[in-house]
C-alpha positions as CSV (number, residue, x, y, z in Angstrom):
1,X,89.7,128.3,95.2
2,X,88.4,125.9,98.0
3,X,85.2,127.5,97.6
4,X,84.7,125.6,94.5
5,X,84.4,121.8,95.1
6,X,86.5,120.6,92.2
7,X,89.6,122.5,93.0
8,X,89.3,121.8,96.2
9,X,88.7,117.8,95.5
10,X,92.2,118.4,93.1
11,X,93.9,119.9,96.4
12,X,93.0,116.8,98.3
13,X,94.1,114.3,95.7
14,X,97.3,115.9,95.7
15,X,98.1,116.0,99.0
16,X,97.4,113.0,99.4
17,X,99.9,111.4,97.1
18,X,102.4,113.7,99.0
19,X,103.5,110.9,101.0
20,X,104.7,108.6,98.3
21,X,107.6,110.7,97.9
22,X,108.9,109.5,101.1
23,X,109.0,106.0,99.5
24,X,111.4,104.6,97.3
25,X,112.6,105.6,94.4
26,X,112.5,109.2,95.7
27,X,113.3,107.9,98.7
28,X,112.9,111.7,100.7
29,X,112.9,109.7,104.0
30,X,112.7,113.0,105.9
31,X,109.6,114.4,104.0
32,X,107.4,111.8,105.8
33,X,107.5,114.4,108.8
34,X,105.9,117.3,106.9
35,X,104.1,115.4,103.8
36,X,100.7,114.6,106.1
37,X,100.3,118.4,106.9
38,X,98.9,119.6,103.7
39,X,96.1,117.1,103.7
40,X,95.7,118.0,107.6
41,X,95.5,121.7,106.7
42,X,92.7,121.1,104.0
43,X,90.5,118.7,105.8
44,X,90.4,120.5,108.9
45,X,89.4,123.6,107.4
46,X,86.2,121.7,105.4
47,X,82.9,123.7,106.3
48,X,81.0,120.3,107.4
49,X,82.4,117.0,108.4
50,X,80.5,115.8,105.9
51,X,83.0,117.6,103.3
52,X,85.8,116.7,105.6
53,X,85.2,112.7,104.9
54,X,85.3,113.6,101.4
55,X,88.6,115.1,101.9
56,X,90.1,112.5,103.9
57,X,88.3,109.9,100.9
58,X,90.0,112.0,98.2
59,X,93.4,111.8,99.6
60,X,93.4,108.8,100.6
61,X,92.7,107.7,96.4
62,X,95.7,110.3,96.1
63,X,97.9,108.4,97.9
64,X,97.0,105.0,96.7
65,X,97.4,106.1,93.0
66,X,100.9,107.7,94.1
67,X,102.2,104.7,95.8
68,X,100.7,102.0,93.8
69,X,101.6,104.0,90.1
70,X,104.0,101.3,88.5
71,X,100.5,98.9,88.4
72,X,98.8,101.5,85.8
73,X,100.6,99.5,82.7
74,X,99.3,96.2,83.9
75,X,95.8,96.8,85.6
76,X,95.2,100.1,83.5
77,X,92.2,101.8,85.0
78,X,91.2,99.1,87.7
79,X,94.4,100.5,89.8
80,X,92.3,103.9,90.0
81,X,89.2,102.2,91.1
82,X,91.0,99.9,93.7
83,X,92.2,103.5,94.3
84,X,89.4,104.8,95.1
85,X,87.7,101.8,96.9
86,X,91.0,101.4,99.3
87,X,90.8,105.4,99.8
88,X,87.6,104.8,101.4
89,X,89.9,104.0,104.5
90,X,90.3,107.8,105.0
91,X,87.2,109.2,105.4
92,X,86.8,108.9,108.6
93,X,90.3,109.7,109.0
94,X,89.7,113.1,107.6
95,X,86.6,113.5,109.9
96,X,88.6,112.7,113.0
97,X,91.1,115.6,111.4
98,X,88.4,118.1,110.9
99,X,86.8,116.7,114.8
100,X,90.3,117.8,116.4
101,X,92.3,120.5,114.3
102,X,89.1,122.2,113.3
103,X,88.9,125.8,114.4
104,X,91.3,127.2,116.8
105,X,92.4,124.0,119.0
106,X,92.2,125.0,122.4
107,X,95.0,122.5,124.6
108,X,93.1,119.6,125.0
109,X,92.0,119.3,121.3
110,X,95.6,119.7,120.8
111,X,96.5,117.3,123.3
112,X,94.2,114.5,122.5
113,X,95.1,115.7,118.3
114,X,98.7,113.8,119.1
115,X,96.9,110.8,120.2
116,X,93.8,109.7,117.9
117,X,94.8,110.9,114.9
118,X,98.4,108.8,114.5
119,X,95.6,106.1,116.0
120,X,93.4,106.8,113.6
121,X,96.0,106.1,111.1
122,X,97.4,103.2,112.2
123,X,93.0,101.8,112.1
124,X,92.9,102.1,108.4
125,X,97.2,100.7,107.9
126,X,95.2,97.8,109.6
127,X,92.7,97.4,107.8
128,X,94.2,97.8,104.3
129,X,96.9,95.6,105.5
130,X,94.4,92.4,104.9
131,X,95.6,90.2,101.8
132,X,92.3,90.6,100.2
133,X,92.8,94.3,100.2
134,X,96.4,94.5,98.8
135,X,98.2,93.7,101.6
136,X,101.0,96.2,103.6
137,X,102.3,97.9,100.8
138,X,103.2,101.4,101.3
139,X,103.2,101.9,105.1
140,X,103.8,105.4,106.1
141,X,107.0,103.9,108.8
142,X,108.4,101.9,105.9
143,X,110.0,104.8,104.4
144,X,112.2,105.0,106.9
145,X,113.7,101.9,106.2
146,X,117.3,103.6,105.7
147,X,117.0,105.7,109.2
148,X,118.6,103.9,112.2
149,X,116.7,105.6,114.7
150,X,113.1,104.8,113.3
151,X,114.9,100.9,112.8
152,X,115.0,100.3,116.6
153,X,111.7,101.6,117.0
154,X,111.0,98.9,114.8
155,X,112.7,96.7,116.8
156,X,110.0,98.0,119.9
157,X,106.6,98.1,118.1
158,X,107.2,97.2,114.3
159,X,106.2,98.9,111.4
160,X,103.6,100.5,113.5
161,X,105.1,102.4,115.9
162,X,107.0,103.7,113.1
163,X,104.0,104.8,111.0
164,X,102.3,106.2,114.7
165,X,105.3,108.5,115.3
166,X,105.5,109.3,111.6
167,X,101.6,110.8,112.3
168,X,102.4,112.4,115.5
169,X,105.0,114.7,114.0
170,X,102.7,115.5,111.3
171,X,100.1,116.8,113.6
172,X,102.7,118.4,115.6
173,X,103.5,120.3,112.8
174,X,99.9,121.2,111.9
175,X,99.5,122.4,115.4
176,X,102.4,124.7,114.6
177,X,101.3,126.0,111.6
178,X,97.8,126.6,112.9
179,X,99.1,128.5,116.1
180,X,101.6,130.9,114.1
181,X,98.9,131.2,111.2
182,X,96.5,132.2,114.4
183,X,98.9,134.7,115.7
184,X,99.5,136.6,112.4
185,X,95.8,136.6,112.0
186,X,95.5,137.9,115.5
187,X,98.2,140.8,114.9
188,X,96.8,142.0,111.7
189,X,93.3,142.5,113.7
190,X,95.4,144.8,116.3
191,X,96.9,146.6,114.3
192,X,95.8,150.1,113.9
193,X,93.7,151.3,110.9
194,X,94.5,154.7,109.7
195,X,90.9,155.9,110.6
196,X,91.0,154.4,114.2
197,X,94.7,156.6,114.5
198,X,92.7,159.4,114.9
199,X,90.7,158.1,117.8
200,X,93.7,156.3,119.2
201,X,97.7,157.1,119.6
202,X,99.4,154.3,117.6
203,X,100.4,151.6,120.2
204,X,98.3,152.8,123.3
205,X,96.6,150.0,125.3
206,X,93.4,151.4,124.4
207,X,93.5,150.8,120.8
208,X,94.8,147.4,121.3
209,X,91.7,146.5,124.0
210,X,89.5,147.5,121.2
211,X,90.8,145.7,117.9
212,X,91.9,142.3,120.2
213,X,89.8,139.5,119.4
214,X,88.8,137.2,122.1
215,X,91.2,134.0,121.3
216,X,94.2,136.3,121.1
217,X,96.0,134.5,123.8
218,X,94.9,131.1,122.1
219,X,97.4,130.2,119.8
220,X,100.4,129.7,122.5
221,X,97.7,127.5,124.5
222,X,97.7,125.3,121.3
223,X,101.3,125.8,120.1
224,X,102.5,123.9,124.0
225,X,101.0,120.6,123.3
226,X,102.6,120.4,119.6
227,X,106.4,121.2,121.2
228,X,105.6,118.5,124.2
229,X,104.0,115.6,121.2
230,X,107.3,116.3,119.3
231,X,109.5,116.1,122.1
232,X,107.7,113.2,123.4
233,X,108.6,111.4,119.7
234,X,111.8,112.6,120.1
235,X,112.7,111.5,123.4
236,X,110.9,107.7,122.9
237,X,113.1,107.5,120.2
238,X,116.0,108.2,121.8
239,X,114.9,106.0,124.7
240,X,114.5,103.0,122.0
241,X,117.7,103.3,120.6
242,X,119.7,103.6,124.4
243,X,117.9,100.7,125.8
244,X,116.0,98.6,124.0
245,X,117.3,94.9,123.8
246,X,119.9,94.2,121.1
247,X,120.3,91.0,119.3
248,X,123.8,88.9,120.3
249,X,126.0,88.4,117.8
250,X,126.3,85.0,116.8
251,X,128.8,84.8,114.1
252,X,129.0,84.6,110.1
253,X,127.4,83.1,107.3
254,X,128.3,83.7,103.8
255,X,125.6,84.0,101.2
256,X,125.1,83.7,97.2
257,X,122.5,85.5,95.6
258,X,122.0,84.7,92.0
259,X,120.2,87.6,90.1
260,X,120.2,86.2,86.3
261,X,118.7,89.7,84.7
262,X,115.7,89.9,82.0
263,X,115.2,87.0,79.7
264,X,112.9,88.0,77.2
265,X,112.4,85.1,74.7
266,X,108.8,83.8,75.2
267,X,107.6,81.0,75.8
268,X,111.6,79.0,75.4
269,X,112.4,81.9,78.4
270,X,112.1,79.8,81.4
271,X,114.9,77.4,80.1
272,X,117.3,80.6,79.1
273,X,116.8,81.5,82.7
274,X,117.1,78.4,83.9
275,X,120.6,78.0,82.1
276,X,121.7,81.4,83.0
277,X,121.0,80.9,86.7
278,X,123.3,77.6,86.1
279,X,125.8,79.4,84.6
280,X,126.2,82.2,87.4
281,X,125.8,79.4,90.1
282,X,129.1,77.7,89.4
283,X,130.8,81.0,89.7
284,X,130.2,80.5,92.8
285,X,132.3,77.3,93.4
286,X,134.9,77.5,95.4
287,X,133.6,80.3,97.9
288,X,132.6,78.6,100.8
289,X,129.0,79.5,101.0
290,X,126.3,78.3,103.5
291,X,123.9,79.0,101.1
292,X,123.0,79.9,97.3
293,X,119.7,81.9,96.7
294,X,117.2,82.0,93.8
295,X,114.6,84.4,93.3
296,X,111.0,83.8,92.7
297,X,109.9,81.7,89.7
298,X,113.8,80.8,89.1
299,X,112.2,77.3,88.4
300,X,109.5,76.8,85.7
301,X,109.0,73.1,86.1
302,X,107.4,70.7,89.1
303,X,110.8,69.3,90.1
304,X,108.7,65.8,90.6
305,X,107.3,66.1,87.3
306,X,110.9,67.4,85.5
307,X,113.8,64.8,87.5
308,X,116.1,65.9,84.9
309,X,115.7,69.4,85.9
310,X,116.3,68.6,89.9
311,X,119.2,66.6,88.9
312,X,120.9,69.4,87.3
313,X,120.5,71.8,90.3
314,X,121.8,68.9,92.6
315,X,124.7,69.2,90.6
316,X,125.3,72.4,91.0
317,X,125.0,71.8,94.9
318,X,127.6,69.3,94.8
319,X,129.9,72.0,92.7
320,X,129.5,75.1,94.8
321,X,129.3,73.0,97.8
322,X,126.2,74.0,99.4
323,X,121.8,73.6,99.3
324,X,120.5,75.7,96.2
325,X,116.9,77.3,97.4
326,X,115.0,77.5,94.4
327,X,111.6,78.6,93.8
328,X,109.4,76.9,91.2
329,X,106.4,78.2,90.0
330,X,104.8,75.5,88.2
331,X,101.3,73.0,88.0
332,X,101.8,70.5,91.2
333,X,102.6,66.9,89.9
334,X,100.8,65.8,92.9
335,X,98.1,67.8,93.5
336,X,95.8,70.4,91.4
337,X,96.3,73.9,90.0
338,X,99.6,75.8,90.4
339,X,101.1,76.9,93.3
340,X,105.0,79.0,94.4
341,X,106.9,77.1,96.6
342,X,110.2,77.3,98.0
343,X,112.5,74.2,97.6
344,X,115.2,73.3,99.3
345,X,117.5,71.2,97.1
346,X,120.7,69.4,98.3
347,X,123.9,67.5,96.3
348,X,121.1,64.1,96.8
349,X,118.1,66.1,95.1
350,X,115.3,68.0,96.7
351,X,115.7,67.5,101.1
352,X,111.9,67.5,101.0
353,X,112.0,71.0,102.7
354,X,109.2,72.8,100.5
355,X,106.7,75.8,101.5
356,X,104.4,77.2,99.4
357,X,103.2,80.8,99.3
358,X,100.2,81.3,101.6
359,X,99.5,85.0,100.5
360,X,99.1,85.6,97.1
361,X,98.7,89.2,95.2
362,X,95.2,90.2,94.4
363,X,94.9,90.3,90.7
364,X,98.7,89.6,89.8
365,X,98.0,85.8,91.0
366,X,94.4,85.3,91.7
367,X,91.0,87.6,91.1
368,X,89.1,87.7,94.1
369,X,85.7,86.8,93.2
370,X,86.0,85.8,90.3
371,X,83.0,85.6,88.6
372,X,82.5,89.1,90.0
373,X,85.5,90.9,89.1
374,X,86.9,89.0,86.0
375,X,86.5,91.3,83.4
376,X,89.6,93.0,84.7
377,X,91.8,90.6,82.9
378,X,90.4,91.9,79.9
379,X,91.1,95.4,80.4
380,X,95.0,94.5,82.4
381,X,97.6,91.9,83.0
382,X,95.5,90.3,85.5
383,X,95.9,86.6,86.6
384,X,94.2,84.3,83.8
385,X,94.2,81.1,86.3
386,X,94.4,81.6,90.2
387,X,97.5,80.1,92.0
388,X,96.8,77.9,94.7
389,X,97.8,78.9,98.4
390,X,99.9,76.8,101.0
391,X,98.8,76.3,104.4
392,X,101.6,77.1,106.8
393,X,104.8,78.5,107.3
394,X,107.7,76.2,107.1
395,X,111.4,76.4,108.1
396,X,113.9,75.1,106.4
397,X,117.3,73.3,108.0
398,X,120.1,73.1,105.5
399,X,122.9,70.9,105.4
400,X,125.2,73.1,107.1
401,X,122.7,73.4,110.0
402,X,121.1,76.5,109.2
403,X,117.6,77.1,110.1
404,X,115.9,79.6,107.4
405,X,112.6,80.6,107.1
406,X,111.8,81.8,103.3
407,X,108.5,84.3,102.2
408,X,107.9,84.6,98.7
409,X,107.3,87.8,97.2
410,X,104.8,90.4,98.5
411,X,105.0,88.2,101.9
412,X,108.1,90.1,103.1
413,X,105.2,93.2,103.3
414,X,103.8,91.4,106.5
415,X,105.4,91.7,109.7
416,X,103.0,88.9,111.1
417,X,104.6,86.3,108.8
418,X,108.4,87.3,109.8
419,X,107.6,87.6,113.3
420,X,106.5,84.0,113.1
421,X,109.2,82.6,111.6
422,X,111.6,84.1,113.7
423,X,109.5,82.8,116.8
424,X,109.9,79.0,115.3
425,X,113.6,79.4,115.2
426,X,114.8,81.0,112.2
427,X,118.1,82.2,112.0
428,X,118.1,83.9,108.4
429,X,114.9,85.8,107.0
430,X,114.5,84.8,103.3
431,X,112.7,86.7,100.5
432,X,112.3,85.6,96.5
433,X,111.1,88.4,94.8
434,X,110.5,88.9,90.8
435,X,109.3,92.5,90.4
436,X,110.1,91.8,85.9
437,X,106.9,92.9,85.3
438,X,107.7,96.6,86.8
439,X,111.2,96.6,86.1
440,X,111.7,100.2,85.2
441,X,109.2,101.5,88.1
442,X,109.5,102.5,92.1
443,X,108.3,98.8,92.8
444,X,111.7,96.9,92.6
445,X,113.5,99.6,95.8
446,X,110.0,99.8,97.1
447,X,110.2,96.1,97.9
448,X,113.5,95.8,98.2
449,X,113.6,98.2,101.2
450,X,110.7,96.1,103.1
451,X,113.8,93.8,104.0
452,X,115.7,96.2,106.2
453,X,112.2,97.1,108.2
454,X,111.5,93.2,108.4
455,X,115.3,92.5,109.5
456,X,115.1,95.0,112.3
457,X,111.6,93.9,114.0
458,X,112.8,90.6,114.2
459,X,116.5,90.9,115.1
460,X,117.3,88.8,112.3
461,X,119.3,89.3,108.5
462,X,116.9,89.5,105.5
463,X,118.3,88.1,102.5
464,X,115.9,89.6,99.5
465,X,116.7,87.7,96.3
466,X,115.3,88.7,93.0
467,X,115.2,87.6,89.3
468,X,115.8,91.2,87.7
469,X,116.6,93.2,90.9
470,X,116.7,94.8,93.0
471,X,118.5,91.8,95.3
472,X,120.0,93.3,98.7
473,X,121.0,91.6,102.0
474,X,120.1,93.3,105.5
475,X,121.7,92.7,108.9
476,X,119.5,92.1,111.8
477,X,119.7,96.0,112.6
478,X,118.1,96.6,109.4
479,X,121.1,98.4,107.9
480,X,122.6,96.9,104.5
481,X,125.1,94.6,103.9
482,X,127.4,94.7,101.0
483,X,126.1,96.5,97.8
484,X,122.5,95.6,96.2
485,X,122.2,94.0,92.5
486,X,120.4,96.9,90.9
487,X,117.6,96.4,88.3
488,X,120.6,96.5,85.4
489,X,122.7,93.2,86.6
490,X,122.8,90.2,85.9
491,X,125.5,88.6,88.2
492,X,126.1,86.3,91.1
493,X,127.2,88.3,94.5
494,X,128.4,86.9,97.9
495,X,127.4,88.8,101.6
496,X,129.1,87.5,104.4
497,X,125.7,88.1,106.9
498,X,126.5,88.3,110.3
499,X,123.7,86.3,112.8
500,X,122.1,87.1,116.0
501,X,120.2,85.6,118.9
502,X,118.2,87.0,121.1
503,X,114.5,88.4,121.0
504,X,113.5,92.0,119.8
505,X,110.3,93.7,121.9
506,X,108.8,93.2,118.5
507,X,108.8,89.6,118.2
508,X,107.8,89.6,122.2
509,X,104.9,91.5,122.1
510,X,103.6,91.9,118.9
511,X,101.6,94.2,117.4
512,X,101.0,96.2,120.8
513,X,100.7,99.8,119.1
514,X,97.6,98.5,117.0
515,X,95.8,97.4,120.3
516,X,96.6,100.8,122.1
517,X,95.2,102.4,118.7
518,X,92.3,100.4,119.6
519,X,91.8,101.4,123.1
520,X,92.6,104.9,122.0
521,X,89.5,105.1,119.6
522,X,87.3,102.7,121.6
523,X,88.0,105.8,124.2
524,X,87.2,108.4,122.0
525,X,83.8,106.7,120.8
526,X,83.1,106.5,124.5
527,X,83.4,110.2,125.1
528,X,81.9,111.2,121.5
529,X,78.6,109.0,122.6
530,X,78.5,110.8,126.7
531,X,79.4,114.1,124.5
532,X,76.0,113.7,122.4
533,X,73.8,112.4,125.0
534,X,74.6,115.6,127.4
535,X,73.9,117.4,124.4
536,X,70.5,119.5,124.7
537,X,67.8,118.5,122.9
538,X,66.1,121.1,120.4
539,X,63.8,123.3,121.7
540,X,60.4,122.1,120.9
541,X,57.4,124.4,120.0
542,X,53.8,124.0,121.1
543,X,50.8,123.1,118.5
544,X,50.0,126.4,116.8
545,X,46.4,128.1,117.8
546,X,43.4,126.9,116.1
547,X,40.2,128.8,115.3
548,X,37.1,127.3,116.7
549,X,36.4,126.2,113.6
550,X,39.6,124.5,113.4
551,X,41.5,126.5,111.0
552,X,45.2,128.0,111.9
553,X,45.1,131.2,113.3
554,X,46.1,133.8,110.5
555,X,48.4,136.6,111.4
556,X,46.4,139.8,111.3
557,X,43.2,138.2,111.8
């Protein structure tokens, strides 16, 4: 079967997309440590390297398909060929695979296996992770967004660490699976044929000195480094969760998330919502709230443009006692083209606290190039007009001297833009999310689960607020708080959120595992380079013999 190139480009597809399982809505947290080995298995066994980038090229579409699947209904068959251009990433992935696992791995392979390959990995999370390319979605550490442990590793290195230890126990595995798949092999050589019997007693040292191959004692060599890279995961992680910093406690806040549910009705929709979020706001009165939360595009009108409209959410301030954050997504009264922007608005009116999204979603709110690519909103539910961007990050002080610092939509996917706003002084993460579009897909818990990753790195509660679900709240430990709105409510729900201060290694530091990735592969590129200029050159061969009348010298002649 992997003789033939199509089956075996099938096998790579599909083990590629194992991953996505690992993700919500399956949600198989613990199948992230075995779903890489399949792929590893297959690309390390390709005859060429050559054949090995294709494999690590092929999976790497697999897994973008798998993970990225709810788009099909709105970008059709551009989500395969962003697919495929995205899975590009892995090729040399699958080379580096092939480089290290290839063969029997002897110790140091096995070794350096634990080191480049999660590196490798982390090189093309990176890369992919770039706005322009689709942004963070579908991190290999995000699904384990529900499992404390990989949380305060989070809290250390981010999302990244996660993802690097994620690798690490793959390859462990592999390593395992190659050195027991070695042994067999190696005891099926010694055993004894029924014609060698003859020759040989069955058993005798003899017998066995002649049927042993010579990397018989091999697969223990390569099996050691495996159990030590695991152990090492293990222990790290058990080191992170005894002593890394903690955030401090630093009271309460109570929260109102108002989820108003699917309106379907056209173009007269954004006035239904509108008067349904009303009408679940003021069940709110009364509760003593810090805070009342819309999700994204809760607002259809400019608020400068529409006074009546900002009049009638500062009465609902006044009612339930507290700022309403909003987000409108509407054409600028005083300035061009249409933007998303979080507004703060107080029992007076708008406080003037405003911040408009900065990174928008490739296709869903702009095309990039344009007059390149615009023939995919002719084949997809691609943006017809691009949205305009903001230029920095804002936070937000409310009345009841709360600093918040608000992301809108695929934002919460970038650790960068949290980290940020925690280092300016916010106290409560905030994300307005509207996933309608893919309401009956993987996308509303996939992105609802980016909260609890985001909440742990910084050390600070995640409030992700939705217009169809699914809304949840996370504490700055990254575990939940209260019960989420699923993608079926429509309802108004209150979380008492605890606060923290402090600073997570995270928020210190940064992205550190990237720039070890870095040195880890600027390393290796060091070594491969020495490794091919101490290789021999060809042997070269002198001119053949000429005739004195210049002709070659014929055999037999």
């Amino acid at each position: 079967m992997l003789a033939s190139r199509w089956w075996r480009g099938g096998l790579a597809v599909t083990a590629g997309a194992l991953p996505a399982l690992a993700f919500p809505a399956p949600s198989l947290w613990w199948f992230a440590y075995v779903a890489l080995v399949p792929w590893m298995l297959l690309a390390r066994s390709a005859p060429t390297p050559r054949r090995a980038a294709l494999d690590g090229w092929l999976g790497g579409l697999g897994f973008m398909v798998a993970v990225h699947h709810w788009l099909l209904p709105s970008l059709h068959v551009f989500t395969v060929v962003i697919a495929a251009l995205l899975g590009l990433l892995w090729a040399p992935w699958g080379w580096l695979v092939r480089r290290f696992l290839g063969g029997v791995p002897e110790s140091g392979r096995a070794a350096a296996a634990l080191v480049v390959l999660p590196s490798g990995w982390l090189m093309v999370e990176l890369v992919r992770s770039w706005e322009g390319l689709g942004g963070p979605w579908g991190l290999l550490g995000s699904s384990q967004w529900q499992v404390t442990p990989a949380l305060r590793l989070a809290s250390v290195g981010g999302v990244w660490l996660i993802s690097a230890f994620v690798v690490a126990l793959n390859t462990g595995v592999a390593l395992l699976v190659l050195a027991a798949a070695t042994r067999l092999s190696a005891a099926r050589a010694v055993a004894p044929r029924p014609s060698a019997s003859r020759t040989f007693p069955l058993g005798t040292a003899a017998s066995l000195a002649v049927r042993r191959p010579a990397s018989f004692g091999t697969p223990g060599v390569a099996a050691v480094p495996a159990v030590v890279g695991i152990l090492a995961v293990a222990t790290a992680t058990t080191a992170a969760w005894a002593w890394a910093p903690r955030p401090e406690p630093a009271g309460h806040i109570r929260v109102g998330v108002v989820q108003p549910g699917v309106i379907e009705d056209g173009i007269a929709s954004a006035d239904k919502r509108l008067a349904r979020e009303e009408a679940l706001t003021r069940t709110l009165a009364d509760r003593d709230l810090d805070l009342v939360v819309w999700g994204e595009s809760s607002v259809g009108y400019d608020l400068s443009d529409r006074p009546d409209v900002a009049r009638r959410i500062a009465a609902l301030s006044r009612e339930v006692g507290t700022d309403v954050l909003v987000n409108v997504d509407a054409r600028r009264s005083d300035r061009p083209g249409i933007f998303k922007s979080s507004v703060l608005v107080g029992p007076d009116g708008p406080t003037g606290d405003r911040y408009d999204k900065m990174r928008l979603v490739p296709f869903g709110e702009y095309i990039p190039a344009r007059s390149l690519l615009g023939w995919a909103t002719s084949v997809g539910k691609a943006a017809g007009e691009d949205r305009r961007r903001g230029d920095r990050q804002v936070v937000m002080n409310t009345g009841h001297d709360l600093r918040i610092g608000p992301l809108v939509c695929f934002e919460s996917a970038f650790p960068d833009m949290s980290r940020r706003l925690t280092r300016d002084g916010a106290q409560l993460l905030l994300a307005q999310s509207a996933t309608s579009s893919f309401q009956s897909s993987w996308a509303p818990p996939q992105h609802a689960s980016l909260a609890a990753v985001r909440a742990a790195e910084t050390g600070r509660p995640m409030v992700h607020a939705t217009l169809t679900g699914v809304s949840a709240v996370h504490a700055p430990d990254g575990s939940r708080v209260g019960s989420p709105l699923g993608t079926s409510a429509s309802a108004a729900a209150v979380y008492d959120v605890p606060l923290a201060t402090g600073e997570t290694a995270y928020v210190r530091w940064g992205d550190w595992p990237v720039h070890a990735a870095l040195v880890v592969l600027a390393a290796l590129c060091v070594a491969e380079g020495r490794r091919a200029l101490r290789r021999p050159a060809p042997e070269r061969h002198g001119p053949r013999a000429r005739t004195v009348h210049e002709s070659p010298v014929r055999p037999g002649r």
